[in-house]
C-alpha positions, 0 to 999 in steps of 0.5 A: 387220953389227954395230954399232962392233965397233972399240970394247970397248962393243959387241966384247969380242973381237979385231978378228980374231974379227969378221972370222971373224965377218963372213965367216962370217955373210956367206958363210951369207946370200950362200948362202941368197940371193946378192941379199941386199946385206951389209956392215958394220962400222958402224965407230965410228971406229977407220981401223986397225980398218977397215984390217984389216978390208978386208985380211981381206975382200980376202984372202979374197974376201969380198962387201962391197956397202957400208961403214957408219961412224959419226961424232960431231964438232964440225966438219962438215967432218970428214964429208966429209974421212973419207968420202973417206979410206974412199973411198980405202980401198975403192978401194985395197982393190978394192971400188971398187963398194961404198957408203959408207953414213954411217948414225949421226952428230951433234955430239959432245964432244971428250972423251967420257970426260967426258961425265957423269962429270964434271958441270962437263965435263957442263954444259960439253960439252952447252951447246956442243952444243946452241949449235953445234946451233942453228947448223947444219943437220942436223935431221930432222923432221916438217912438215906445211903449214910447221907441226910435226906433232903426230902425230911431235913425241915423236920430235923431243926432245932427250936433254938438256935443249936439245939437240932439235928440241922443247925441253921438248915446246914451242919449236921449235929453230932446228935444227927449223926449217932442215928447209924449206930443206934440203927446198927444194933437192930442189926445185931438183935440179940442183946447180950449183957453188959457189965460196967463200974457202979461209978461210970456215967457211961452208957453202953448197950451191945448186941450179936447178929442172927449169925453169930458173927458181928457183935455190936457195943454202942457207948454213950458219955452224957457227962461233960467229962472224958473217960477212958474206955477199956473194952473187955469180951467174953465167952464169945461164940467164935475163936480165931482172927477178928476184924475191929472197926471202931466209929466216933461222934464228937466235936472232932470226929464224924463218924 
């Protein structure tokens, strides 16, 4: 329920005011249908909003089938570390049963009070965003028989002039184009485990199909520097003869 009620550009109340709030709306739908799935805050970022939000609920019994936050950050690892301190957070707060629905999230600047206040800062910030884009995969889309859909290219635009999935209505980002290799791995929808140095930026997932017969590694370098991979399989499921194909989105390779 709400949307960032722990920044004053979308709550120009108490943080108290939002938990009588909450409560008082969630109580009136739980009435009218006690099926009905609520939750909130959609929390910007603020954990000592949300600390006392879980307090209030707790004390007073409230119904909170889910936890939606938001977040804007320049490192991807910072996902994962802040679901699992919410985890916690519901754990520690009794709502072990609830989702943590991560439901708004991009790169964003380190300093959003510069962000078009100050044009060199501007210029700055929105360059880095859009080279950090290109090498990350976190890109939704519309494909059709590998090409872009014509039917959804207006939705894939960037707010700034590169940062996009279409830049200018014409060429495609490299972030458009990781779209098949995240889709392959729900061909491949048994996760196996990933072993990788403590010190490597990057970011790898990997999968086997039903069969058993395809096995699928997505690699993401979010850094600004080259790396050298080297790809090591174990106690695979099979023995003989392999067919290796290898795809690459970067600025000189399209897949």
């Amino acid at each position: 329920m709400w949307n960032e009620p722990d920044i004053t550009d979308f709550w120009s109340g108490t943080p108290e005011q939002y938990y009588r709030l909450y409560e008082v709306t969630v109580r009136a739908l739980k009435r009218v249908d006690p099926t009905l799935r609520v939750g909130g805050p959609a929390l910007a970022g603020h954990e000592l909003f949300l600390d006392g939000f879980l307090a209030y609920a707790r004390q007073r019994a409230l119904p909170l089938d889910f936890l939606s936050w938001h977040i804007y950050t320049q490192d991807p690892a910072d996902v994962a570390k802040r679901a699992e301190r919410f985890h916690e957070m519901l754990m520690r707060y009794g709502y072990a049963g609830a989702q943590s629905v991560l439901d708004e999230w991009n790169y964003g600047p380190l300093n959003w009070d510069a962000l078009f206040q100050d044009a060199s800062a501007t210029q700055k910030i929105l360059r880095l965003d859009a080279k950090l884009c290109r090498r990350s995969v976190r890109c939704g889309g519309a494909y059709r028989n590998g090409r872009r859909s014509g039917r959804y290219r207006h939705l894939l635009h960037g707010h700034h002039s590169d940062v996009g999935a279409v830049y200018g209505g014409r060429r495609t980002a490299e972030t458009l184009l990781c779209v098949p290799g995240v889709y392959g791995l729900l061909k491949s929808p048994k996760r196996l485990a990933v072993d990788t140095a403590a010190d490597s930026p990057i970011r790898t997932l990997a999968g086997i199909s039903a069969d058993g017969r395809t096995i699928r590694i997505l690699l993401s370098n979010p850094s600004d520097q080259a790396h050298v991979l080297r790809l090591r399989l174990a106690n695979l499921p099979r023995s003989g003869a392999a067919e290796y194909q290898e795809q690459i989105v970067d600025e000189r390779s399209n897949l």
